[in-house]
N, C-alpha and C positions, 0 to 999 in steps of 0.2 A: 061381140066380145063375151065369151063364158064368166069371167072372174068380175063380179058387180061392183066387188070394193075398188078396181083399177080402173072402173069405166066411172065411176063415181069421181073417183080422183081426175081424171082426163074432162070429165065435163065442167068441173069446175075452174080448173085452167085453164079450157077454150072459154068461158063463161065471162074471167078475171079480163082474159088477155082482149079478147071483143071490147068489153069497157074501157079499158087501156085506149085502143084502137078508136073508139068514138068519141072519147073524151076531145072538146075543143083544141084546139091548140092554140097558145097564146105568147108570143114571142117576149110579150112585155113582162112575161110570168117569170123569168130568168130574175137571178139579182144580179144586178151589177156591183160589183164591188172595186172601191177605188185600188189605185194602183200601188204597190206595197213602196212607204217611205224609205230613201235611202239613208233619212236623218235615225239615228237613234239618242236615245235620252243619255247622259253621262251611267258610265257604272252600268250600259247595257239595260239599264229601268226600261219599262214598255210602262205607258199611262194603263194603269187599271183602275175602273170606276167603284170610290167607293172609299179609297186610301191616300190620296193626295196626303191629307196632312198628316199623316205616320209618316210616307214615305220623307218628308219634308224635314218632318223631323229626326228620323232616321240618318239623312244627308245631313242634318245643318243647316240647310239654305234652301233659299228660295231659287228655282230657276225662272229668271222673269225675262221678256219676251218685248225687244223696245228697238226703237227704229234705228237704222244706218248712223245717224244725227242730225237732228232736228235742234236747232238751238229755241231752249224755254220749255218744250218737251222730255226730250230724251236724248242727250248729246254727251259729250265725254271729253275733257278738257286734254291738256298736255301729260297730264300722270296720269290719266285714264280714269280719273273719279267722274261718273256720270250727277246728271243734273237735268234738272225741266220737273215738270208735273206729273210723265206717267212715271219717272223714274222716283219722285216722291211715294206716290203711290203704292211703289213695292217695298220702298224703306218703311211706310209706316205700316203696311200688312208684317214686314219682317219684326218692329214693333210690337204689335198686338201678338202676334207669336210668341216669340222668343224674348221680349223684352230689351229687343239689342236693334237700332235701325239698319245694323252692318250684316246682317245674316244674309245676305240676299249677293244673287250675282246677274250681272247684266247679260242676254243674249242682246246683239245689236242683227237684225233681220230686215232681209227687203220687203217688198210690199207683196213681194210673189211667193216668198219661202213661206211668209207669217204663220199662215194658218195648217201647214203640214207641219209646222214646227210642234205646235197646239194640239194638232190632232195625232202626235205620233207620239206625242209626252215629254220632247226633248225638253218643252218650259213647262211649269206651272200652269202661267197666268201671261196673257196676256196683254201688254199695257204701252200702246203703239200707236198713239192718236190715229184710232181703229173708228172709224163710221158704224153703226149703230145699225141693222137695217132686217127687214124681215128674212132675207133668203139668208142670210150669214148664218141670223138668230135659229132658225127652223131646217135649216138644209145642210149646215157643214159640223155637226155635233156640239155646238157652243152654245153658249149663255151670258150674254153680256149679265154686269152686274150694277150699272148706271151708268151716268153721264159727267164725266169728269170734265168735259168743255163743251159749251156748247157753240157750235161753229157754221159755215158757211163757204160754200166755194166765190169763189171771185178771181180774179184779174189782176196780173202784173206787167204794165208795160212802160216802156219807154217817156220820160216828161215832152222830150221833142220831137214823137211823133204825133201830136195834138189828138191821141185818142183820150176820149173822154167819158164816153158809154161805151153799153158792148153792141150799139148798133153799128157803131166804127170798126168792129171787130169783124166787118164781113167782107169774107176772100182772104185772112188773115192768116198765117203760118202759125201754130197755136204751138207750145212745146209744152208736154206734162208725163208723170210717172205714169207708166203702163201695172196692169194688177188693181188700180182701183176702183172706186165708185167713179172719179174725175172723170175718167173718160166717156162712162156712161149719162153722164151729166152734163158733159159735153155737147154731144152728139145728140140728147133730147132737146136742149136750149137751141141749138143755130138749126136742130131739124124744124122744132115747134114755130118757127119765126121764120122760117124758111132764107135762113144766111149762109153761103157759101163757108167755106172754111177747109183748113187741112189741120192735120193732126200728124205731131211730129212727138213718139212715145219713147223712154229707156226705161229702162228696169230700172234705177238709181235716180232718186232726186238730184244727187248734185250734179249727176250727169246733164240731166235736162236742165239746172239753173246753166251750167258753162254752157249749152248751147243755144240759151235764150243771151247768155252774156257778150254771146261770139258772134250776135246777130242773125245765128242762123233761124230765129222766128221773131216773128212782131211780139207776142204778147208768152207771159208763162201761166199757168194755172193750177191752182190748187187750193186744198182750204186756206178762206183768208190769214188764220194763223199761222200755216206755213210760209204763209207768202209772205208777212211780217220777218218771219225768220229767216230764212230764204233772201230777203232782201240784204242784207247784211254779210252775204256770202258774194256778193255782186262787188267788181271793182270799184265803181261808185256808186254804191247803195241810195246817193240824194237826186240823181239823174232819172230816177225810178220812182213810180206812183201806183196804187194801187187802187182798185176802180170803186168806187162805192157800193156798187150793185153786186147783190148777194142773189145766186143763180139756183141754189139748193142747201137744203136744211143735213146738216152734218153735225148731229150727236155723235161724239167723240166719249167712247169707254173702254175699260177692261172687260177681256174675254175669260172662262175657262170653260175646259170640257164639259158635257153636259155627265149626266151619270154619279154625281159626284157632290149632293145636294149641300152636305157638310160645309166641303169647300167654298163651294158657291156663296152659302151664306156670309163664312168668313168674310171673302172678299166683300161683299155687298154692305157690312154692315159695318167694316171699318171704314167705309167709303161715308157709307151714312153718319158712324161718329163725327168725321173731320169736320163736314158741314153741322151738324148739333150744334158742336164745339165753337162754331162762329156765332149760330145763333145765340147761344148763351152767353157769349163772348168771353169763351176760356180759349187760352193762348198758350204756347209753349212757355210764355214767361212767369203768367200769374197760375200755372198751375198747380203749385204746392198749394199754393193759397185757397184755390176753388176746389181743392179733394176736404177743406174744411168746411166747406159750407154747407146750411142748412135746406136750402131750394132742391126738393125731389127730384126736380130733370137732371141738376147736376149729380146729386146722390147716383140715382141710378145709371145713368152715363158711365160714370168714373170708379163705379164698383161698389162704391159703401151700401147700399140699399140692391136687394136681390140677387139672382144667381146667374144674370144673362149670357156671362163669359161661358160659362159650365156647359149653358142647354149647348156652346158649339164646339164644343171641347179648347177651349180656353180659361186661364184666368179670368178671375172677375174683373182685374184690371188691362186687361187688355187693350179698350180705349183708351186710356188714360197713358198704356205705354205707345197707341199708336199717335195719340196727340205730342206727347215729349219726342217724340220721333220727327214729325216734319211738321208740328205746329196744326191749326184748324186749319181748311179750305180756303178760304182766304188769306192767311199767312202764305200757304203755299202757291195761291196762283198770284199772290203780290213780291212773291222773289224771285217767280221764273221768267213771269211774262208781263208784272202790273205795269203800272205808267213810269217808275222811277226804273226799267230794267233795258237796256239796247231795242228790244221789240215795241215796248210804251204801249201796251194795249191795254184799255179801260174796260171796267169788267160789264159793261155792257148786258148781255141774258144771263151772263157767268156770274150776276149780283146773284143775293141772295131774295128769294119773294118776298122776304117786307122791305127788300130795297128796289123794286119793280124788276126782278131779274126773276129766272126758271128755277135757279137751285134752291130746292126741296127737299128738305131730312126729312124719314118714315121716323116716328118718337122711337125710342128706349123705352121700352114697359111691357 
């Protein structure tokens, strides 16, 4: 070739394109990318990380993210006012915001939509007696924000079919929600102990209680608190027993997007006010009374003392509006689900640690 500067150029090209050509090849180098939601957020919003609580406030309300109905959780009466614990939850984040429990509006979601709902920004937050678990946490862009119940799978069967453990449970027709941890906990329990069993799954809880009701399985399964609840949707709910034996560890919390530290805090630390607020024993009733008192946890808690509302872009009182909103932690799991409510569950782990239970406030300061 006479012209050096074109053979210069052409050497460099076979040079590039050789490399190209020996470079490994590696099939796993692709990204996968999930497949595009058909959900969108109201008002055509896409979640963008970074802005939740503008966007929140922008709208007005909270869009919060809660099961089909779960009675003592997350259920909704005749007029459509919901009630339970995670649906507290959002009233008193709508609280610490906005200063109003009412800002908030309920998505009711199955156990299979939950987390494209989350992930595509149609909710907020999500607060859907949600299990707690490493692959959720690290794999599907979330971040729980604590432990709002803490719970256990277990056993619903029949009083006159004389089962009594879940060793009786072998060869058993088993009915439960499909989409969750339950099945996988399932199937490691009767695999580990080597028990025969069949599994009979719906997309809808109440589907699977009418078809443990309709005898089409021996036993139903799910966290014991649903099974409490659940049980009460049953013809005769007193013909039915639930097994002692707790088969797997089910931390129960709110989710939201990862990307979005702000937020996250939010939720986390109104979570953490509600239990303080028991520890200290402020209540939605003597709370006028304890925003005068002199004790620094309370001080800083309820706003008189520091700026902590500020560092998250809230009022200082913020706590103090999420406690006048649904009451401390315990106020709230003693009206949805304590001893004196249809479910009659004892707060058991759900005490507080100086009452031999898990729940644990990180301090205010």
């Amino acid at each position: 070739m006479k012209n050096p500067a074109v053979a210069l150029v052409i050497g460099i090209l076979i040079g590039v394109g050789g490399l190209y050509f020996f470079l490994p090849y590696d099939p796993l180098a692709r990204v996968e990318r999930p497949a595009a939601s058909t959900a969108t957020a109201e008002d055509g919003e896409r979640a963008v990380a970074g802005d939740t609580l503008r966007r929140v406030r922008q709208r007005g309300f909270i869009q919060c993210g809660v099961s089909q109905g779960l009675p003592g959780f997350s259920s909704p009466d005749e007029r459509g006012r919901w009630s339970g614990i995670d649906a507290d939850f959002c009233r008193a984040l709508s609280g610490a915001i906005f200063g109003n429990p009412n800002q908030v509006r309920f998505r009711p979601l199955s156990a299979k939509d939950r987390f494209t709902a989350l992930q595509s920004g149609e909710i907020d937050i999500l607060s859907r007696n949600t299990t707690w678990t490493m692959s959720r946490d690290t794999q599907l862009g979330f971040n729980f924000v604590g432990v709002t119940y803490y719970d256990g799978q277990s056993f619903m069967v029949r009083k006159a079919a004389g089962i009594e453990t879940t060793a009786d449970l072998a060869g058993a027709t088993i009915c439960t929600e499909t989409g969750t941890t339950t099945e996988l906990n399932l199937a490691d329990y009767f695999r580990g102990r080597r028990l025969s069993y069949r599994v009979l799954s719906f997309e809808k809880n109440d589907e699977a209680i009418v078809a443990y009701d309709r005898g089409r399985c021996d036993a139903y399964t799910t966290d014991a608190s649903g099974l409490y609840a659940m049980r009460l949707k049953l013809a005769d709910p007193d013909a039915n027993a639930i097994l002692s034996e707790i088969i797997s560890k089910e931390p129960l919390g709110p989710a939201v997007r990862q990307g979005d530290p702000q937020w996250e805090d939010i939720a986390r630390w109104t979570l953490n006010a509600l239990l303080e607020a028991e520890e200290l024993g402020i209540t939605s009733e003597n709370l006028d009374e304890m925003l005068e008192s002199d004790n620094p946890r309370m001080k800083r808690l309820l706003g008189r003392e520091g700026a902590y509302g500020s560092t998250v872009g809230l009022n200082n009182d913020w706590a103090a509006n999420a406690i006048r909103a649904v009451g401390n932690y315990g106020e709230m799991f003693e009206r949805n689900v304590g001893k004196n409510t249809p479910l009659g569950i004892a707060r058991g782990q759900n005490a507080l640690w100086t009452e031999g239970g898990l729940q644990y406030a990180a301090p205010v300061r």
